[in-house]
PDB file of N, CA, C, O and CB in Angstrom:
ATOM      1  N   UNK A   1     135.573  98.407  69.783  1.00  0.00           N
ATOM      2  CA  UNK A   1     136.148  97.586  70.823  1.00  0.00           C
ATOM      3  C   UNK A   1     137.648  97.791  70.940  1.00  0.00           C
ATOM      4  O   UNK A   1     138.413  97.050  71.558  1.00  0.00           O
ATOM      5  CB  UNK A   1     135.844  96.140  70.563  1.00  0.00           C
ATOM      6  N   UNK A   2     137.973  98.892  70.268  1.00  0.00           N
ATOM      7  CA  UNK A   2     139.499  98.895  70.467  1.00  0.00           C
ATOM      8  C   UNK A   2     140.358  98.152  69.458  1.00  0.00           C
ATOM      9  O   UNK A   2     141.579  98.234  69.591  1.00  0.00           O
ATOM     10  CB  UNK A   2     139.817  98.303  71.787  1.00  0.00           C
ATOM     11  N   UNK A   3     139.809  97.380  68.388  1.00  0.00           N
ATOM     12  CA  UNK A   3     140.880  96.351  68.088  1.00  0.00           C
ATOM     13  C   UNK A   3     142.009  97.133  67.313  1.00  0.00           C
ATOM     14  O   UNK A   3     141.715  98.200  66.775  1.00  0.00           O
ATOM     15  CB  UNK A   3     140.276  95.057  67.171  1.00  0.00           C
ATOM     16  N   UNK A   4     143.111  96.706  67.250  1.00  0.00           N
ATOM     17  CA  UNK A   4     144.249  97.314  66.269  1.00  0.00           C
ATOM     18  C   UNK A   4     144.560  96.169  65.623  1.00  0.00           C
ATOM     19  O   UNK A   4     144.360  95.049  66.092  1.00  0.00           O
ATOM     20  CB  UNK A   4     145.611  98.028  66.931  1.00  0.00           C
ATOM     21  N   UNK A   5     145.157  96.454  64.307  1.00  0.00           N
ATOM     22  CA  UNK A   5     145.593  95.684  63.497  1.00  0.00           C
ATOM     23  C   UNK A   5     146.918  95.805  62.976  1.00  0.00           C
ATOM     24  O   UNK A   5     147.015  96.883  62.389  1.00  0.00           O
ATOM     25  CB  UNK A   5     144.833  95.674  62.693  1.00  0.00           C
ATOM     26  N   UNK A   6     147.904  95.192  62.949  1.00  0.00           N
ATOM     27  CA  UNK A   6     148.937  95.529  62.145  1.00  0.00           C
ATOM     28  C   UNK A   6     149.353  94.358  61.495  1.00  0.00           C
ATOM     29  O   UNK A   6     149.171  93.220  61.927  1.00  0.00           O
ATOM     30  CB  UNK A   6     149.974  96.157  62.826  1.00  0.00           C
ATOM     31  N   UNK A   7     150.074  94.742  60.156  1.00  0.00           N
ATOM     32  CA  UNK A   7     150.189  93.567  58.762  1.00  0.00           C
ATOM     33  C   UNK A   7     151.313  93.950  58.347  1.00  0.00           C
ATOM     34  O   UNK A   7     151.706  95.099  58.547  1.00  0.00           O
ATOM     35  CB  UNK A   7     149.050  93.578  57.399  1.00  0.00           C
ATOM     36  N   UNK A   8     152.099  92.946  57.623  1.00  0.00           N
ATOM     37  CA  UNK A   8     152.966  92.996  56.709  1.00  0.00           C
ATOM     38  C   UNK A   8     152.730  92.195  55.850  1.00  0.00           C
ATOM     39  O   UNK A   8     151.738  91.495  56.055  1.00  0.00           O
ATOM     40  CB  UNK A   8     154.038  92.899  57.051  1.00  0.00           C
ATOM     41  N   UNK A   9     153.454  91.974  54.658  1.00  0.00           N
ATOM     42  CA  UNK A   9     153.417  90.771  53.382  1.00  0.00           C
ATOM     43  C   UNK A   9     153.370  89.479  54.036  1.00  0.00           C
ATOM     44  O   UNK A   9     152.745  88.529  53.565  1.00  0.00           O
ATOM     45  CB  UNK A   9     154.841  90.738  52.309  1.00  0.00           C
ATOM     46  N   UNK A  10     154.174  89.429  55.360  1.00  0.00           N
ATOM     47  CA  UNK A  10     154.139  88.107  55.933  1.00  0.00           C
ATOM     48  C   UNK A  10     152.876  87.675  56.740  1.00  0.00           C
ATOM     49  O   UNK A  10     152.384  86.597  56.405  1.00  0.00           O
ATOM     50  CB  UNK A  10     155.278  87.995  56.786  1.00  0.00           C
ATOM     51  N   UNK A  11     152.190  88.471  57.918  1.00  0.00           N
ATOM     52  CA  UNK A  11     151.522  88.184  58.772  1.00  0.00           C
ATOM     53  C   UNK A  11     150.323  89.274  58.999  1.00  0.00           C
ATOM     54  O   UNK A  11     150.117  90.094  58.104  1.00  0.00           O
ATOM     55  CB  UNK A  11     152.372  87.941  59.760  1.00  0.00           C
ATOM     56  N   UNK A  12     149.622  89.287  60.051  1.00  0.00           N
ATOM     57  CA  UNK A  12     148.372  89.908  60.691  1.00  0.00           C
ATOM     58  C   UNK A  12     148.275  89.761  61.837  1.00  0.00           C
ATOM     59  O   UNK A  12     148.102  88.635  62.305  1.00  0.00           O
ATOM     60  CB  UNK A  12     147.244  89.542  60.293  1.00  0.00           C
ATOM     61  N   UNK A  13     148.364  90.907  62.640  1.00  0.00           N
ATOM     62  CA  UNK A  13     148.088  90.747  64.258  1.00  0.00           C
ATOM     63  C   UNK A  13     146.829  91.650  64.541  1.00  0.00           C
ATOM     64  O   UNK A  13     146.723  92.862  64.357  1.00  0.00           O
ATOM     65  CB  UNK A  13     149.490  91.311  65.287  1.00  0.00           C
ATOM     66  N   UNK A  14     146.029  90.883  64.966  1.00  0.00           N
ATOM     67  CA  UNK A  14     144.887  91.556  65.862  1.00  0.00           C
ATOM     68  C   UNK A  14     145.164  91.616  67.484  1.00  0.00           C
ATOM     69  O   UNK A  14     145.270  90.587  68.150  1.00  0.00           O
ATOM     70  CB  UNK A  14     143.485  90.683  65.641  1.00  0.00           C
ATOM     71  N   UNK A  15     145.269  92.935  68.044  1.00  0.00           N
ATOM     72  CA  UNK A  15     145.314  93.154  69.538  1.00  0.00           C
ATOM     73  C   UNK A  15     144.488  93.778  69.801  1.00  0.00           C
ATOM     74  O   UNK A  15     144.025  94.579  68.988  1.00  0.00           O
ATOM     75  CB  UNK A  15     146.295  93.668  70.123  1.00  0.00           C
ATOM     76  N   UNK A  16     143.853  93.592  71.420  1.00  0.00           N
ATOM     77  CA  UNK A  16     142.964  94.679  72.173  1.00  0.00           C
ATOM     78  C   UNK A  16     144.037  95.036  73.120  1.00  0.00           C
ATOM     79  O   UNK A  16     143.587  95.202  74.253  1.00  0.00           O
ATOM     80  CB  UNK A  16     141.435  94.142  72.954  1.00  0.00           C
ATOM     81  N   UNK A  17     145.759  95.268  72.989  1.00  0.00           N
ATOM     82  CA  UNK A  17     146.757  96.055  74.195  1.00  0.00           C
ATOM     83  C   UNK A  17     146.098  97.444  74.319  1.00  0.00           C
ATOM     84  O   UNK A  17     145.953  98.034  75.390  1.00  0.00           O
ATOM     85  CB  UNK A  17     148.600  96.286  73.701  1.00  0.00           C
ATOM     86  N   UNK A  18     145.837  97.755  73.496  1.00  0.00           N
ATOM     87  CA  UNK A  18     145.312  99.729  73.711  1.00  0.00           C
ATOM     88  C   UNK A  18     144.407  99.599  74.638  1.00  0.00           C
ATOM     89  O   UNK A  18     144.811  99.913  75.758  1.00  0.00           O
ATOM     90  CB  UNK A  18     144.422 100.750  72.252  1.00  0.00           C
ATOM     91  N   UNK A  19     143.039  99.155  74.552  1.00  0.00           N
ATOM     92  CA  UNK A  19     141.900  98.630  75.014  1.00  0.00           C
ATOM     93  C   UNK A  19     142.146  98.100  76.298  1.00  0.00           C
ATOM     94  O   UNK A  19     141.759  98.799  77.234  1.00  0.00           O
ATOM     95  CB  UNK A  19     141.369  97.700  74.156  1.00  0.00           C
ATOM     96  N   UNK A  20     142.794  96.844  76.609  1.00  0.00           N
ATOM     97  CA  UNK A  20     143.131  96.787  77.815  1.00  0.00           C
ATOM     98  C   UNK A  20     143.949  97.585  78.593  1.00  0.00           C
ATOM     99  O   UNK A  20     143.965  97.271  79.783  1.00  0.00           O
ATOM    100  CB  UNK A  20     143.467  95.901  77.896  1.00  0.00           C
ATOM    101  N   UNK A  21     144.598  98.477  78.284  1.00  0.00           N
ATOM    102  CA  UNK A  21     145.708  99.343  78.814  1.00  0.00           C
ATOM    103  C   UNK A  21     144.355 100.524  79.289  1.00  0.00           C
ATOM    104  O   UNK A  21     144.349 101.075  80.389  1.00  0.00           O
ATOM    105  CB  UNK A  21     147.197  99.921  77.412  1.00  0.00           C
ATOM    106  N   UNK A  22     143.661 100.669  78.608  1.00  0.00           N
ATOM    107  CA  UNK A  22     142.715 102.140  79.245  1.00  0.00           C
ATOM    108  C   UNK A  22     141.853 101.506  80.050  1.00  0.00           C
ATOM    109  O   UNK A  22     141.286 102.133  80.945  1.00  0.00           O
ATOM    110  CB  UNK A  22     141.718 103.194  78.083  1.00  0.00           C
ATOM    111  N   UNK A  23     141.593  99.940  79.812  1.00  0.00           N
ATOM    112  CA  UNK A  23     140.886  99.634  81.106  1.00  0.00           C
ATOM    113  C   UNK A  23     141.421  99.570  82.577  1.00  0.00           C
ATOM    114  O   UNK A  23     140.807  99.608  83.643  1.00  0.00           O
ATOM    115  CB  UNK A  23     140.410  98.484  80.925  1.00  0.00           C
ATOM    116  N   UNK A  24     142.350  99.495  82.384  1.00  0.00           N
ATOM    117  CA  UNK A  24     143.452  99.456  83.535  1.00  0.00           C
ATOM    118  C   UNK A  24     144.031 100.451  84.561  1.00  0.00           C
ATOM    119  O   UNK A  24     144.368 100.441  85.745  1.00  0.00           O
ATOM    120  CB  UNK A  24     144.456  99.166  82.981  1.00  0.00           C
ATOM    121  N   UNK A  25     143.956 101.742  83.014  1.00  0.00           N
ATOM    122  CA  UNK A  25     143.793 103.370  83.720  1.00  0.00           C
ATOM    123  C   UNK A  25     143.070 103.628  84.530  1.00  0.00           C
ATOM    124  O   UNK A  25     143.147 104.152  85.640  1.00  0.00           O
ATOM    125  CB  UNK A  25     143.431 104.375  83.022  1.00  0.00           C
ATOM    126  N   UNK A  26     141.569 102.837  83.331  1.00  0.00           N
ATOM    127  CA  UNK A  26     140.251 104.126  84.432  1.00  0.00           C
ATOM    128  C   UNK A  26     140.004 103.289  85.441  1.00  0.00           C
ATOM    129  O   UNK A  26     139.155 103.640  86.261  1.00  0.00           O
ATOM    130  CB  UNK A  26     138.341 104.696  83.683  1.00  0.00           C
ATOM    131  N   UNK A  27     140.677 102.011  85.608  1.00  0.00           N
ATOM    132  CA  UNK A  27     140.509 101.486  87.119  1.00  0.00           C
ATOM    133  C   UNK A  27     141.632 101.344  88.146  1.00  0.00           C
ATOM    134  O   UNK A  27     141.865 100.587  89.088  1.00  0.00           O
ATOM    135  CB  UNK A  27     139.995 100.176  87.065  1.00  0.00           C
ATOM    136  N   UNK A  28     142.336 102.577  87.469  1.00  0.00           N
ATOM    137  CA  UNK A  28     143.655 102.422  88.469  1.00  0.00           C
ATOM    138  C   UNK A  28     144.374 101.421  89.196  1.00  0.00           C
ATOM    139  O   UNK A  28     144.957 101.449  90.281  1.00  0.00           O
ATOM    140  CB  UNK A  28     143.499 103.015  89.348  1.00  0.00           C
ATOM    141  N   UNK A  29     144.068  99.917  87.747  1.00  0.00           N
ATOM    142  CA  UNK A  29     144.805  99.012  88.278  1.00  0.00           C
ATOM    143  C   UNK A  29     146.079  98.483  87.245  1.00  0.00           C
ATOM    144  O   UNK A  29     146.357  97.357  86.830  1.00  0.00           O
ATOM    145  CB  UNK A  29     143.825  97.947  88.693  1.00  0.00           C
ATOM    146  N   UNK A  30     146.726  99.837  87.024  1.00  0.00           N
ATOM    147  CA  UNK A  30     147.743  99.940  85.509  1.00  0.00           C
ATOM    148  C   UNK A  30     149.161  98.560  86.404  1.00  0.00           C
ATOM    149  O   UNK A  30     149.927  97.929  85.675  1.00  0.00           O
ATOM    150  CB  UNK A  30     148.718 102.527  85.068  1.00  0.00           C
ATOM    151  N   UNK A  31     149.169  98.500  86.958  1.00  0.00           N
ATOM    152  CA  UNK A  31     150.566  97.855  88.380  1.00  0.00           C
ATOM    153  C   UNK A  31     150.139  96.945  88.585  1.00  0.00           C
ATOM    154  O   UNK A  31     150.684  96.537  89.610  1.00  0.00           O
ATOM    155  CB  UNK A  31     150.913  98.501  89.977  1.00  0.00           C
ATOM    156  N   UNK A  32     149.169  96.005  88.127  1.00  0.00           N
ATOM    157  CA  UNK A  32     148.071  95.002  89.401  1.00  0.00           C
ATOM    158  C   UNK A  32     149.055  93.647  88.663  1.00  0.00           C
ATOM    159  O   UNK A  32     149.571  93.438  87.565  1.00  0.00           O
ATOM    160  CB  UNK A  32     145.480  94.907  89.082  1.00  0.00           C
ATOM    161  N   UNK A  33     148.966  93.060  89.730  1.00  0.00           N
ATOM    162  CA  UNK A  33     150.409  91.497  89.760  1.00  0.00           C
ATOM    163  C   UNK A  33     148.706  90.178  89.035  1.00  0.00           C
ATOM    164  O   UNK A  33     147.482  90.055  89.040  1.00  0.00           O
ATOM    165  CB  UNK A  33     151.466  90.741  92.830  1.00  0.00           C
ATOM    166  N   UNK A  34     149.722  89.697  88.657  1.00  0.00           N
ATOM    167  CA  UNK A  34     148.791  88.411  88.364  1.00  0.00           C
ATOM    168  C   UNK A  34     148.177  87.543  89.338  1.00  0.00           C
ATOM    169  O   UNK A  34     148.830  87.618  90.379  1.00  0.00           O
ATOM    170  CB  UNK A  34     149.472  87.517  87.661  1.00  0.00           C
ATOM    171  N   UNK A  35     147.417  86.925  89.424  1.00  0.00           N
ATOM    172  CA  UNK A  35     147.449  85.801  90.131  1.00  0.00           C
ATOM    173  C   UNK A  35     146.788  85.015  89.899  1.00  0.00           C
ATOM    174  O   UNK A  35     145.604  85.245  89.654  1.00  0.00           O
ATOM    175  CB  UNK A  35     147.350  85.857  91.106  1.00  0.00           C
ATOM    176  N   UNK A  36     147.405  83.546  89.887  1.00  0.00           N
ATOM    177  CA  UNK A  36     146.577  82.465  89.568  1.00  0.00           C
ATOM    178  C   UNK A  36     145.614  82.276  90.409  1.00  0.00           C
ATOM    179  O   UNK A  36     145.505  82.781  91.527  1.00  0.00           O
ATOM    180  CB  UNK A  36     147.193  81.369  89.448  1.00  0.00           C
ATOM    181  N   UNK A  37     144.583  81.220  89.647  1.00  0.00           N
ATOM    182  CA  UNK A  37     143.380  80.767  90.171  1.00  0.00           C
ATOM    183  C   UNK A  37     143.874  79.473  90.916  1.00  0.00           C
ATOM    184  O   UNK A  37     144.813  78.776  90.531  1.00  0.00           O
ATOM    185  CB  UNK A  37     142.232  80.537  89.029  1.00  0.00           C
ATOM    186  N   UNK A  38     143.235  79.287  91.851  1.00  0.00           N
ATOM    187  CA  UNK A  38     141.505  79.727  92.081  1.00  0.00           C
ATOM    188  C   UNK A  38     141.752  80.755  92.950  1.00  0.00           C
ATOM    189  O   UNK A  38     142.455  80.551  93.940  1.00  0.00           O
ATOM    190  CB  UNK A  38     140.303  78.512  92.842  1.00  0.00           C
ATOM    191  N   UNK A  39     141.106  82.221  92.645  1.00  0.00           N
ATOM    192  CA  UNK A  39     141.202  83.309  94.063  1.00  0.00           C
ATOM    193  C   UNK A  39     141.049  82.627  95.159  1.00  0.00           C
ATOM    194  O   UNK A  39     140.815  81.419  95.185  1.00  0.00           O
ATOM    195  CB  UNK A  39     140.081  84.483  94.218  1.00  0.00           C
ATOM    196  N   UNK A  40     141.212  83.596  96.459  1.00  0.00           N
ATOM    197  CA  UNK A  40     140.932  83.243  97.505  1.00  0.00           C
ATOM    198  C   UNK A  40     139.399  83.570  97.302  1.00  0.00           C
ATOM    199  O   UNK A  40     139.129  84.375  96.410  1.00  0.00           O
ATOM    200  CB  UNK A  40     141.759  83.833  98.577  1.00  0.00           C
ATOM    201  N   UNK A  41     138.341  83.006  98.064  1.00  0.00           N
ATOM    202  CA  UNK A  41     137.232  83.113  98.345  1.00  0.00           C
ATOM    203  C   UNK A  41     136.865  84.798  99.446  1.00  0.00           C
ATOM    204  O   UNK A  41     137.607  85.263 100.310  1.00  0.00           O
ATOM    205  CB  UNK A  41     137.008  81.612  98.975  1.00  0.00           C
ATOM    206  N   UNK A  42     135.835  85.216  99.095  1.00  0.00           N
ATOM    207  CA  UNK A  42     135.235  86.296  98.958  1.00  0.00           C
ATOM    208  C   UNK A  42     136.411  87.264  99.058  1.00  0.00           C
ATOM    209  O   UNK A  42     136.260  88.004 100.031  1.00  0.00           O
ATOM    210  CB  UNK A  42     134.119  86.445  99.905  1.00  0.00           C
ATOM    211  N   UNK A  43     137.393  87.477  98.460  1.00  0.00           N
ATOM    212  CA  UNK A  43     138.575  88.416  97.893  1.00  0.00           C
ATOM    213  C   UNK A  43     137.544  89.697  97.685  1.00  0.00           C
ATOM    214  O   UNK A  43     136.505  89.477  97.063  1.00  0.00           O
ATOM    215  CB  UNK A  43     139.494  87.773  96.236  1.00  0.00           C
ATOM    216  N   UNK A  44     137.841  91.216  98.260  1.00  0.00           N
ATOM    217  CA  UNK A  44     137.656  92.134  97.642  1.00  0.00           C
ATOM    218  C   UNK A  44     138.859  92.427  96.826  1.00  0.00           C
ATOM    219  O   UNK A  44     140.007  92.118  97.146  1.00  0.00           O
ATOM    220  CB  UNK A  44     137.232  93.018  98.407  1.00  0.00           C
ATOM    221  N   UNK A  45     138.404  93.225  95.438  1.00  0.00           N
ATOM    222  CA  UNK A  45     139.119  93.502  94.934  1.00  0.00           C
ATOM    223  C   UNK A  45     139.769  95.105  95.741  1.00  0.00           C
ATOM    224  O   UNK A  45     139.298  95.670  96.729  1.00  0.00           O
ATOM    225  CB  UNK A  45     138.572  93.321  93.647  1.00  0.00           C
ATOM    226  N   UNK A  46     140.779  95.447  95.039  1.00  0.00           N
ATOM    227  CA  UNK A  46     141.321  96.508  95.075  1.00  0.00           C
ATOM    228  C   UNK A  46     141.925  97.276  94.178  1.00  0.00           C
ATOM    229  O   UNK A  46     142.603  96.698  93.329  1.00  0.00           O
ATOM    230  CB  UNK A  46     141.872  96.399  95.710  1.00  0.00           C
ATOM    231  N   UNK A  47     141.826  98.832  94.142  1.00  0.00           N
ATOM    232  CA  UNK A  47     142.786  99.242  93.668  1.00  0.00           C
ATOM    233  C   UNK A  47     144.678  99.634  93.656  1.00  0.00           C
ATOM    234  O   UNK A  47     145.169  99.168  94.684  1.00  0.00           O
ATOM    235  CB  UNK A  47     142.203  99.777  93.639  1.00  0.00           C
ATOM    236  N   UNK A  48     145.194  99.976  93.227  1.00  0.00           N
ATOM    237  CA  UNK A  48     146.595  99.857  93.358  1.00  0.00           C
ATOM    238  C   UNK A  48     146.868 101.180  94.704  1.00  0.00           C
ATOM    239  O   UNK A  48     147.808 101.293  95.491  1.00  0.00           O
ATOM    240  CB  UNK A  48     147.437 100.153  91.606  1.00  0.00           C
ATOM    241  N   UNK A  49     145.852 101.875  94.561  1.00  0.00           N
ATOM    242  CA  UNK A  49     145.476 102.931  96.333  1.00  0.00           C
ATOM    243  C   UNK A  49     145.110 101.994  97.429  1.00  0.00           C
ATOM    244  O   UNK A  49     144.765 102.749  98.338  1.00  0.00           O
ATOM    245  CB  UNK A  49     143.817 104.176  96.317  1.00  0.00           C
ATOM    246  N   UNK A  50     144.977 100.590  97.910  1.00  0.00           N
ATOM    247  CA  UNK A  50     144.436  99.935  98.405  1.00  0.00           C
ATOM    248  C   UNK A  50     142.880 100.151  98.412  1.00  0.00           C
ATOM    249  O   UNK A  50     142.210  99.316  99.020  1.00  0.00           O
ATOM    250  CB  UNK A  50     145.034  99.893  99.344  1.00  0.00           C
ATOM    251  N   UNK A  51     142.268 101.165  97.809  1.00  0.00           N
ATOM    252  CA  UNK A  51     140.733 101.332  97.553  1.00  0.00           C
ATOM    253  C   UNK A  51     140.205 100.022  97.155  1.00  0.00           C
ATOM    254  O   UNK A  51     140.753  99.358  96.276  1.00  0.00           O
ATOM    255  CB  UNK A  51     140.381 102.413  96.400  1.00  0.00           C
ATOM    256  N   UNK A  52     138.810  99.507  97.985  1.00  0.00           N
ATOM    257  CA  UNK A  52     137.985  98.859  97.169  1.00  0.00           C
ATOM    258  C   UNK A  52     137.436  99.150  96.187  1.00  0.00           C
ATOM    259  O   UNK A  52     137.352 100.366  96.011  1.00  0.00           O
ATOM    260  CB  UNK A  52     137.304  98.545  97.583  1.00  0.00           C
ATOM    261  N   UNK A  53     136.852  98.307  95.169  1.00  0.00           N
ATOM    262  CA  UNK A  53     136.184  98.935  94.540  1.00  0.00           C
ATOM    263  C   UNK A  53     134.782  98.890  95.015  1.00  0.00           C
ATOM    264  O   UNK A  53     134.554  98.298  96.070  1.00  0.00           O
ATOM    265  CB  UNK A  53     136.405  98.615  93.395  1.00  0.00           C
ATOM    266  N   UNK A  54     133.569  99.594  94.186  1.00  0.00           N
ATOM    267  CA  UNK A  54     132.497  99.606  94.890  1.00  0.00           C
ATOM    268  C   UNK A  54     132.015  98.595  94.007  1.00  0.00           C
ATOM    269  O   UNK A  54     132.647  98.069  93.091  1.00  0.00           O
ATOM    270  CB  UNK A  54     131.740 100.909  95.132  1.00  0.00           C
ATOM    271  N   UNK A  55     131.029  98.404  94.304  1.00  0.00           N
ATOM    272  CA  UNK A  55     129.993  97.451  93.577  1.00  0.00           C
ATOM    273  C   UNK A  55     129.894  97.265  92.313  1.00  0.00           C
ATOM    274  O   UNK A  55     129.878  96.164  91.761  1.00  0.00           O
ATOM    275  CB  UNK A  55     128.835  97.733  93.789  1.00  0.00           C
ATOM    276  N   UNK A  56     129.792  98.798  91.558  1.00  0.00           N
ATOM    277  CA  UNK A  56     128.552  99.347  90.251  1.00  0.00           C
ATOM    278  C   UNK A  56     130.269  99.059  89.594  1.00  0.00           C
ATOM    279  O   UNK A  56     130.482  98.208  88.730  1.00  0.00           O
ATOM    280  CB  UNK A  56     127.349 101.597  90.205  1.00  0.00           C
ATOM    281  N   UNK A  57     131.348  99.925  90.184  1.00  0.00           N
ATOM    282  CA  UNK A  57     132.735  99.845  89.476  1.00  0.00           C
ATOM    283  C   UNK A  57     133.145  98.628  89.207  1.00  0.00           C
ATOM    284  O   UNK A  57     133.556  98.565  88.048  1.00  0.00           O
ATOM    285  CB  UNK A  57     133.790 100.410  90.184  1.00  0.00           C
ATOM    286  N   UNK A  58     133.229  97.399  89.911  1.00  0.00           N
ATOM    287  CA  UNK A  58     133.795  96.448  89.586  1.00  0.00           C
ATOM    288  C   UNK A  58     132.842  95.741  88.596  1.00  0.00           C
ATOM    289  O   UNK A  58     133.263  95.387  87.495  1.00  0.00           O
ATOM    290  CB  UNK A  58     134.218  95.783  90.698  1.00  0.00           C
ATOM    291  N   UNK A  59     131.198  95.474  89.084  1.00  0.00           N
ATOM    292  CA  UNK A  59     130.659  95.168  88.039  1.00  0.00           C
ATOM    293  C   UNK A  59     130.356  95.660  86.684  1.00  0.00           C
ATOM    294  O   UNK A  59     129.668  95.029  85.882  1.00  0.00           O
ATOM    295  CB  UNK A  59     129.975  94.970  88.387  1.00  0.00           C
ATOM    296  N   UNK A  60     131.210  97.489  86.322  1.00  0.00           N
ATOM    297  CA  UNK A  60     131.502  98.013  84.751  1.00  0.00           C
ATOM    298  C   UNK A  60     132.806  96.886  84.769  1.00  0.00           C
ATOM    299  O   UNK A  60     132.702  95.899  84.042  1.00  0.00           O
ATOM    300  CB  UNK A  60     131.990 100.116  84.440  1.00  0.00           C
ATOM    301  N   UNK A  61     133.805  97.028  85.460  1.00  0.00           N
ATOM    302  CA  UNK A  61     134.799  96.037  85.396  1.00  0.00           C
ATOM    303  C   UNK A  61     134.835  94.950  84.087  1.00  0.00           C
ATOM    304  O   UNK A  61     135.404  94.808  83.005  1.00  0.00           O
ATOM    305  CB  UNK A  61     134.629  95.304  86.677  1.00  0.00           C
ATOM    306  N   UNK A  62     133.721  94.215  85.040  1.00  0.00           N
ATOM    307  CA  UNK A  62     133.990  92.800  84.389  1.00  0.00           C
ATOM    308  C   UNK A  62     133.345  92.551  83.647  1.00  0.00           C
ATOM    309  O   UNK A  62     133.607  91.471  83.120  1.00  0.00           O
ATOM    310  CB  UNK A  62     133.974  91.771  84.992  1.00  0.00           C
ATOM    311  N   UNK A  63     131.801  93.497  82.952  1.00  0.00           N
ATOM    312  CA  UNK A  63     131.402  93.472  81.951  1.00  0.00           C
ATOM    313  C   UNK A  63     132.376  94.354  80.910  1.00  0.00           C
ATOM    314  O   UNK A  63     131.973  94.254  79.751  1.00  0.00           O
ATOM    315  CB  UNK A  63     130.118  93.792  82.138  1.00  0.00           C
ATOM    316  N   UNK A  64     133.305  95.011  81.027  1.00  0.00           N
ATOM    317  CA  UNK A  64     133.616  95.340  80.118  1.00  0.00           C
ATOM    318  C   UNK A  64     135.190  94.498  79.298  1.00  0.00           C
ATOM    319  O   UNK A  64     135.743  94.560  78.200  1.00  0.00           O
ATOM    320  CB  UNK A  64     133.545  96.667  80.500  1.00  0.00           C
ATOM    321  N   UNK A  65     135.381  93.838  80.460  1.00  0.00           N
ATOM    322  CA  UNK A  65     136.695  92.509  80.200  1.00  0.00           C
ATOM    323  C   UNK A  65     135.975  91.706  79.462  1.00  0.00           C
ATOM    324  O   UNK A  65     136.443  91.306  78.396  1.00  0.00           O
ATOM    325  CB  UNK A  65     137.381  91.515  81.625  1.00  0.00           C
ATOM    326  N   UNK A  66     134.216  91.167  80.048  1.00  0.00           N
ATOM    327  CA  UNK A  66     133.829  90.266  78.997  1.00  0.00           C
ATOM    328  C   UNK A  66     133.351  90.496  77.917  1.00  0.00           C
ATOM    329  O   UNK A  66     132.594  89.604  77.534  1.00  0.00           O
ATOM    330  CB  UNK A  66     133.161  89.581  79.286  1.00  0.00           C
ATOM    331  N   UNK A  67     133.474  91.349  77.233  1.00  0.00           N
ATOM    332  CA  UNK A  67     133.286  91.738  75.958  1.00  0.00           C
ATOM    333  C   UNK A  67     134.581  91.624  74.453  1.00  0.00           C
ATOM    334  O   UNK A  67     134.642  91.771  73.233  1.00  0.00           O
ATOM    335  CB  UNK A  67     132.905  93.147  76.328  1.00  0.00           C
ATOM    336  N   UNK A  68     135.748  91.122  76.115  1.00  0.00           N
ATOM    337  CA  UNK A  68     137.217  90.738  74.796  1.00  0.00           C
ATOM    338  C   UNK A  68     137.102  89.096  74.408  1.00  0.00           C
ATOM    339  O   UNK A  68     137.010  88.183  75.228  1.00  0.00           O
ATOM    340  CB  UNK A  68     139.287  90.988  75.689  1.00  0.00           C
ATOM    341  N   UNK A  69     137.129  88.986  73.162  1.00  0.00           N
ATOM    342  CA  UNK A  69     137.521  87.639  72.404  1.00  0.00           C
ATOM    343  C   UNK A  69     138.207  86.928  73.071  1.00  0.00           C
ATOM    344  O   UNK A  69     139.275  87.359  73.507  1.00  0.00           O
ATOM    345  CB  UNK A  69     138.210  87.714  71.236  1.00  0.00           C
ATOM    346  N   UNK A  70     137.754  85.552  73.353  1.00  0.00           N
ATOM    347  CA  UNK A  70     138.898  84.522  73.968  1.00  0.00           C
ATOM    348  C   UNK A  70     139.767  84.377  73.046  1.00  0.00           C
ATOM    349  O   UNK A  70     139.327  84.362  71.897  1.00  0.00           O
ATOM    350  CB  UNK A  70     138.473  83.091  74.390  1.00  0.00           C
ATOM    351  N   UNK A  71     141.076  84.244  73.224  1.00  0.00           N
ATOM    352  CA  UNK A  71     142.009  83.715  72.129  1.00  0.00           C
ATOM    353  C   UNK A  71     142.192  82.408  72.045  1.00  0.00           C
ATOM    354  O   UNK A  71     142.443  81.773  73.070  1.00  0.00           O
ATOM    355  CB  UNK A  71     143.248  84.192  72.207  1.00  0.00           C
ATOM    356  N   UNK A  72     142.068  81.589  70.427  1.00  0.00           N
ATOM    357  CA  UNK A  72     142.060  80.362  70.205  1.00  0.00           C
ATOM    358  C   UNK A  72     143.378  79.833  70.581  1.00  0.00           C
ATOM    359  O   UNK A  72     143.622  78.633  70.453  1.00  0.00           O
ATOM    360  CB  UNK A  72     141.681  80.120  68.931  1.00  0.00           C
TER     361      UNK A  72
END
């Protein structure tokens, strides 16, 4: 899943930045602005080309976002 770890005598950090950073590549949305909720209603997404995405792409998308740990 990507996780990295880095430690010292003091602490422990677990990140998925790598992981999310290549998800971002292979969807050419490395630039994409935040935005709060609640979306607008039936929003296509896009890429940072103004491309939609297609169907099968957005739904690898968001199964593969939901596979990261919520943070406590």
């Amino acid at each position: 899943m990507g996780i990295e770890v880095t430690h010292s005598s003091r602490y422990i950090i677990i990140s998925q930045k790598k992981y999310v950073g290549e998800l971002l590549n292979r969807f050419g949305i490395v630039d994409c602005n935040a935005l709060s909720t609640p979306m607008e209603q039936n929003l296509k997404p896009t890429s940072n080309e103004g491309k939609e995405f297609e169907d099968a792409q957005y739904k690898e998308l968001g199964g593969a976002l939901s596979t990261l740990p919520l943070p406590n």
